[in-house]
N, C-alpha and C positions, 0 to 999 in steps of 0.2 A: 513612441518618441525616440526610441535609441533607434529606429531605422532613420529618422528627419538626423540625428544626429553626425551618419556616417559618411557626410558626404558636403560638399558647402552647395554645390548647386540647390541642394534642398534650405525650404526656407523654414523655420519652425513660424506660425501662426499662432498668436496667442490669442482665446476666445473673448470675444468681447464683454462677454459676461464675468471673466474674471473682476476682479476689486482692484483698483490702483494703491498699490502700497507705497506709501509717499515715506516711510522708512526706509534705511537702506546706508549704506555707504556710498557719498558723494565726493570728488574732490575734482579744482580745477586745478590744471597746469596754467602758468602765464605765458610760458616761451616755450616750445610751440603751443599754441593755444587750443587746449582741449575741455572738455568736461567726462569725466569717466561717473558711472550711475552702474550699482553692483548692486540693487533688493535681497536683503536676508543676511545681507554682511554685518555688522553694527558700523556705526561712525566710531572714527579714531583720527586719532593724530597722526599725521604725517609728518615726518621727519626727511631733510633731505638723505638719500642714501650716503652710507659712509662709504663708499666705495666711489664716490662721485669725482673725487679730487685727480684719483688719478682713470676714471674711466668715464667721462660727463655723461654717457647714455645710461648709467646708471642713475635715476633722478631723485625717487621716494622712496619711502619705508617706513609700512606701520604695524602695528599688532595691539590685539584684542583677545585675549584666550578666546575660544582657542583657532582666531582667525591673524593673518598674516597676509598685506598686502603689498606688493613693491611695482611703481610705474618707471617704465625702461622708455624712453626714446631711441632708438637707434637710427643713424642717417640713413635715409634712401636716396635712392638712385633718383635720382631729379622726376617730378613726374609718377612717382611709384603711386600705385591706385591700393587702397584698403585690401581688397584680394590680392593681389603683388602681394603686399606687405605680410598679409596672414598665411601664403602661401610658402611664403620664403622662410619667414619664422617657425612652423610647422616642421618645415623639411627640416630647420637645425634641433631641433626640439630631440632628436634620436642620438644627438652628442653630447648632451647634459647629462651628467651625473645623475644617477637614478630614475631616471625618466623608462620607463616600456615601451617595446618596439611600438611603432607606428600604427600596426595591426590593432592593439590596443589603448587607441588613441581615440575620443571621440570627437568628431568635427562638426560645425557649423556652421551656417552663416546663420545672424540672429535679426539682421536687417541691412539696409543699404551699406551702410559703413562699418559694422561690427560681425566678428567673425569670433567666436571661441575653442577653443580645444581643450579636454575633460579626460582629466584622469585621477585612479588613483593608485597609489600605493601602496606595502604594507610596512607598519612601522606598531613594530613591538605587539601587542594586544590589540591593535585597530587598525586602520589607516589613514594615512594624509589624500584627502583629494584635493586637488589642483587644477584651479581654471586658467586659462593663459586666455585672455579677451586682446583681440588683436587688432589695426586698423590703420588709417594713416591719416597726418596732416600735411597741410599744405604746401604738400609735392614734395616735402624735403625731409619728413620725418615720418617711421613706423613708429605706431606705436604699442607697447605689451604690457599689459596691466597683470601680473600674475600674483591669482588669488588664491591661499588657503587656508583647509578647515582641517585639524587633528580632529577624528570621531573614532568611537568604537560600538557605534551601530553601522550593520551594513545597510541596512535602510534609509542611511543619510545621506547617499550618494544621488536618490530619485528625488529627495526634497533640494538637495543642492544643485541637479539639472533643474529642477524647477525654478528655481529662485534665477541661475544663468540667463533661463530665457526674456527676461528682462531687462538683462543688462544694457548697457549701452556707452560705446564709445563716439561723443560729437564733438565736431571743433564748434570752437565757443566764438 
């Protein structure tokens, strides 16, 4: 799975036989119009982002020990396609505060319009991983849904790609 990860050309396949988890954290955007779907997150409340007044692509923000969700719209270039969007987002992702180089970044595409990049980092006695679920709407808006989980097992990094690979970002 971490080789489907390194690359968005590659598409992760999930087996039919899996079980549909109809759990999960769901939330819709009204303007632009989205639905974002993260299985193994919990639901929470979403809050508009306090940051929003003076930067509006800042949109939500929620948490749930020990998970933490914030959905960003930022403007696109007229026309910008889900890959645009995840591609461009990506490349800034290396100018963020605490973020690891690129090399240690995993990528993919997760279906037609949903793209994720997976990492984690170290904080205190564990780490925080971090989903960025990427994509766009209608031609005028990317969108980034960035998701995280504080753990202190390393082994929650292969349940947490798992759970990713079901995500999904669709206009509503």
């Amino acid at each position: 799975m971490a080789r489907a990860l390194l690359g968005w050309g590659m598409v992760l396949v999930l087996s039919a036989s899996l079980p549909c988890r109809a759990e999960g954290f769901a939330f819709e955007v009204a303007s632009p119009k989205f639905k974002v779907a993260i299985p193994g997150i919990p639901q929470m409340k979403m809050e508009v982002h306090p940051g929003n007044a003076s930067q509006p692509q800042l949109r939500f923000l929620g948490s749930e020990d020990p998970y933490t969700v914030a959905v960003f719209t930022p403007a696109a270039v007229a026309g910008m396609t889900p890959l645009e969007c995840a591609s461009a987002i990506t490349r800034s992702l290396a100018a963020r505060t605490g973020t690891p180089p690129s090399s240690q970044i995993l990528k993919a595409r997760l279906d037609d319009r949903t793209f994720v990049a997976v990492y984690a980092v170290p904080l205190g006695g564990g780490v925080q991983l971090h989903a960025h679920l990427l994509s766009a709407v209608g031609g005028t808006h990317c969108v980034e849904v960035h998701a995280t989980r504080i753990s202190i097992e390393e082994d929650d990094l292969s349940s947490w790609i798992t759970d990713l690979e079901k995500a999904s970002i669709k206009p509503d």
